[in-house]
Structures are given as structure tokens and as C-alpha cells.
ZAMARGU-4260 file (C-alpha; in steps of 0.2 Angstrom, whole numbers, plus 5000, padded with zeros to 4 digits):
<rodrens>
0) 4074/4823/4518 | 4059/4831/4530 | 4064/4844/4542 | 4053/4841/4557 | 4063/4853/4568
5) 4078/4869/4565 | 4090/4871/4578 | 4104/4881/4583 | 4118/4873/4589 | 4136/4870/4587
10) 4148/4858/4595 | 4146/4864/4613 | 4128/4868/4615 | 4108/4868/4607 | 4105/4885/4610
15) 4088/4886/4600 | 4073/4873/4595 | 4061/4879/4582 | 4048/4868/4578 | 4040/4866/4561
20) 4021/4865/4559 | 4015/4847/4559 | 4006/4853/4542 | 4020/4858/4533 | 4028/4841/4540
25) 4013/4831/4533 | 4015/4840/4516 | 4034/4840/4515 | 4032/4818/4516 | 4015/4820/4504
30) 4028/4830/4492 | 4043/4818/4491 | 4033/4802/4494 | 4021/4804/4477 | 4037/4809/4465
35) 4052/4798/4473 | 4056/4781/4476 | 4059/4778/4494 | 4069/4761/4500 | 4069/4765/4518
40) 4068/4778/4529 | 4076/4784/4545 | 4066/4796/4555 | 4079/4804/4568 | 4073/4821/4580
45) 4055/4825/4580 | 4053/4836/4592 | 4035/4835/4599 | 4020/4825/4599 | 4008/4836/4586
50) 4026/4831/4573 | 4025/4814/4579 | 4009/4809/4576 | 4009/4818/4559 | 4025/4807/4554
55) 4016/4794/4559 | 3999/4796/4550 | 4007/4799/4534 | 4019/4784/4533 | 4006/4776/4538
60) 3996/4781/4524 | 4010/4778/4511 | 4014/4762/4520 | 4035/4765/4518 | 4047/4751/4525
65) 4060/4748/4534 | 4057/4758/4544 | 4074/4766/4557 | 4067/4773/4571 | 4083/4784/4582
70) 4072/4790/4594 | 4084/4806/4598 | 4078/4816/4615 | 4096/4823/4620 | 4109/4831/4613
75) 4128/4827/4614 | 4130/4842/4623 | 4117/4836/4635 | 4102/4849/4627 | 4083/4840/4628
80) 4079/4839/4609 | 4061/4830/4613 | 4047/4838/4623 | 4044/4826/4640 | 4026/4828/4634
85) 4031/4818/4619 | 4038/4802/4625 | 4023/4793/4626 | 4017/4799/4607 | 4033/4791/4603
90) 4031/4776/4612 | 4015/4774/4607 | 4015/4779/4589 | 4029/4776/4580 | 4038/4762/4589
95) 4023/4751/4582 | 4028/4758/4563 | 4047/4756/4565 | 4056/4738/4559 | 4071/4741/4570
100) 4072/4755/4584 | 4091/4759/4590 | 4089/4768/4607 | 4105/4773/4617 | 4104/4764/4637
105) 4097/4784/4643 | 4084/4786/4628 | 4080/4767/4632 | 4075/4771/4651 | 4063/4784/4647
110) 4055/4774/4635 | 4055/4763/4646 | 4052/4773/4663 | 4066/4768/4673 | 4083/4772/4675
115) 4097/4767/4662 | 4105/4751/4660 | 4123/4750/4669 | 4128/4733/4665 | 4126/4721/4650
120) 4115/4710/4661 | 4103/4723/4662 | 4103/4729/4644 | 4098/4711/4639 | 4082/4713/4651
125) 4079/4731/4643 | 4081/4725/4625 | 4066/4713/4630 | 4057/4724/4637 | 4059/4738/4622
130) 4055/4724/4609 | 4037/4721/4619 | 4034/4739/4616 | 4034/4736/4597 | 4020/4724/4595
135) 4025/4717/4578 | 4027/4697/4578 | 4043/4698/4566 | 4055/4709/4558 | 4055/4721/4573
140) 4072/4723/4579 | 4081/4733/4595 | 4097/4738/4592 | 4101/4743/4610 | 4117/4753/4610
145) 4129/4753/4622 | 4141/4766/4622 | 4138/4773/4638 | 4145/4758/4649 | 4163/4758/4653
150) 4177/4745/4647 | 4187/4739/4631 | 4175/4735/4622 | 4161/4744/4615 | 4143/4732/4614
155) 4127/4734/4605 | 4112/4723/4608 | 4101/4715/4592 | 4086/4708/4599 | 4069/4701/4590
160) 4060/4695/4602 | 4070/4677/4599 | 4089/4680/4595 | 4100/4691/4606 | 4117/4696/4596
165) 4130/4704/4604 | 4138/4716/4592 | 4155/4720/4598 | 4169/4733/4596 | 4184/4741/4602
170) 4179/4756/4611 | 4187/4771/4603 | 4194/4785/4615 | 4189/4802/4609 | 4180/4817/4613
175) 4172/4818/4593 | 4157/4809/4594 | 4146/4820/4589 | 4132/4811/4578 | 4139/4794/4584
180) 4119/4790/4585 | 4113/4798/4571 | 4126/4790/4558 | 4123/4773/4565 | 4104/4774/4562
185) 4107/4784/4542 | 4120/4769/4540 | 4108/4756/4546 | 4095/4760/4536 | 4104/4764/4522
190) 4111/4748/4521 | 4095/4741/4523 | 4086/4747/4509 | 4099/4737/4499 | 4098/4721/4510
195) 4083/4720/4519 | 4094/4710/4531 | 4094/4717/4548 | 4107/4707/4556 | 4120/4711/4543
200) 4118/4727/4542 | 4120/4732/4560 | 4135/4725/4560 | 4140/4733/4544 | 4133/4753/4551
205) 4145/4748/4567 | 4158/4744/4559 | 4158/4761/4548 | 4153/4771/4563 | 4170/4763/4574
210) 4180/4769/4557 | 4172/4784/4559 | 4177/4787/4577 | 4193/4780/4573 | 4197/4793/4562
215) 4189/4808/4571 | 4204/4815/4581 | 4210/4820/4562 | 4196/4833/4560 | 4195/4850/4570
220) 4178/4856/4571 | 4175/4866/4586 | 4178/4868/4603 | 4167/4853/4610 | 4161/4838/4607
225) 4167/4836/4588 | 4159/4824/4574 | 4166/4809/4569 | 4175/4808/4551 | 4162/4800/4539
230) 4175/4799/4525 | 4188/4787/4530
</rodrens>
């Protein structure tokens, strides 16, 4: 693990962002990179540009894939977690580095400077239009998530640039979905460094994070927005 950023927050609120120097960044990925094995790597909050572009320098450099990029900008609670100034490093940086991005239908319309999907007709055309932002001319996936729609059912976009696969669920009624985006994108990429099948194992990380939000009524963990159970 790299800490790029230290907050303070609990289920209801992001109540402080301190950032880490993009040095000590740089030299925490240097550390871990020249010692350890590394299969695949997930790179969730960053926080601000100067981070970003450090992250992206020294991956670069040690040339580590897959790559899962989450690009997180806001909180459960609804707290920003990436500086506005930062969207375009992270548009213009790291989707180029990243093997599948797995952007929520808000986080996909400020990449993409519009206004968030609100049907699955229109998150077809954003899934295109993210892929075009990565550049690479294969293994560059979207995973376009769609858990902010309405209906029964829960679907996901997987999108290459050739194939579009609907990954469907049942959607889970709770209020506990706290890290819902962040376990999908560990479980993706973990997966991944085992399989190097990206198809596969989307639908294996939503599969888990469904069981997950299945389950997370049983926990009672603060007076919010809850975390899913990652043990059953």
C-alpha cells in the first residue's frame, strides 16, 4: 500500500484532507516497487494533480500492469476527495497508464465534462466516449458502473473499444454502501493479477461486491452510510 492522501472521516462525513507530499509518494512506490513483487495494482484517491503526476511518473518508470484505475473524487457522504484542478491530470495522465478504469455515471461526467448518464442508452455512449480517453489500442477496458440509476436491477458497462457487456445484478436495497466503489476496483484488480482476464473477473468483483451488499444490513457501523460486509 501507498498512502497518497489521510482523512478524517467516519460514516457520515469527510471532515479533513491531508495531503501527502508527492516526494514521499514517489519514494513510498520507489520503496515497495524495488523489494516486492507486484501483480497488479489498484490506485484509488489521489487527491491532487502534483500526487498524480508523481503516481504516474513512477509507474511509469517501473512499468507495473494491470493497472485498476478508481478514479475516486467524491465521497459516500457526498465530500469532494479530488481537487477540481486535478481532473484534467487525471484525464490526462493516468487514464493512458490504466488497463481498465471503473468510473461511477457522476465521476464519468466529469471526466467527461458533461452531466451524468441517467439511462443505459446513454451510459453505452459514455462508455465510448471514456474508452477514447484512454488511447491504448487493446486491453483498455471501461467498466462503467451503474449504481446510480433506478430499477431492479443493478447494470455495469464493460467496454473495449469493440465488445459492450452488460454486467447485471439484483439491485440490493440498503443504506451500507460504504466502499461499494473501492471493493469493486481492490476486487478487480486483485482478481486480475491471478487471471489476466478482464471480462471474467468484473464479473467475478461484482459478484463479491453484490454478496457483500447483501450481507451488510448484518453490520452496525455508525450512524450513516455503513460499509458493506466483505466477509460473507
Amino acid at each position: 500500500a501507498v498512502i497518497t492522501a489521510l482523512t478524517a472521516q467516519n460514516t457520515r462525513a469527510v471532515t479533513g484532507v491531508l495531503p501527502i507530499a508527492p516526494a514521499f509518494v514517489g519514494e513510498q512506490i520507489d520503496t515497495l516497487l524495488s523489494d516486492v513483487r507486484i501483480d497488479a495494482t489498484k490506485i484509488g484517491m489521489v487527491g491532487q494533480a502534483p500526487v498524480i503526476e508523481m503516481v504516474a511518473d513512477r509507474l511509469a518508470h517501473w512499468r507495473v500492469a494491470p493497472v485498476v484505475l478508481d478514479p475516486v473524487m467524491v465521497a459516500k457522504s457526498g465530500d469532494p476527495l479530488l481537487d477540481k484542478s486535478a481532473v484534467g491530470a487525471l484525464r490526462e495522465v493516468l487514464l493512458p497508464l490504466a488497463t481498465v478504469i471503473t468510473p461511477n455515471l457522476p465521476e464519468a461526467g466529469v471526466l467527461l465534462g458533461s452531466r451524468a448518464a441517467e439511462t443505459l442508452k446513454e451510459m453505452y455512449r459514455a462508455a465510448e466516449k471514456l474508452r477514447a480517453l484512454m488511447h491504448g489500442d487493446h486491453e483498455r477496458w471501461v467498466l462503467l458502473k451503474g449504481g446510480h440509476l433506478s430499477g431492479a436491477e443493478s447494470t455495469d458497462l464493460l467496454h473495449d473499444g469493440d465488445r459492450m457487456i452488460e454486467l447485471r445484478a439484483s439491485r440490493i436495497d440498503t443504506r451500507n454502501t460504504h466502499g461499494t466503489g473501492c471493493t469493486l476496483s481492490a476486487a478487480l484488480a486483485t482478481l486480475l493479477a491471478g487471471t489476466q482476464d478482464v471480462p471474467q473477473s468484473a464479473r467475478l468483483a461484482k459478484t463479491y461486491l453484490t454478496h457483500a451488499l447483501a450481507h451488510a444490513d448484518e453490520l452496525a457501523v455508525g450512524k450513516g452510510h455503513g460499509p458493506v460486509h466483505h466477509f460473507q
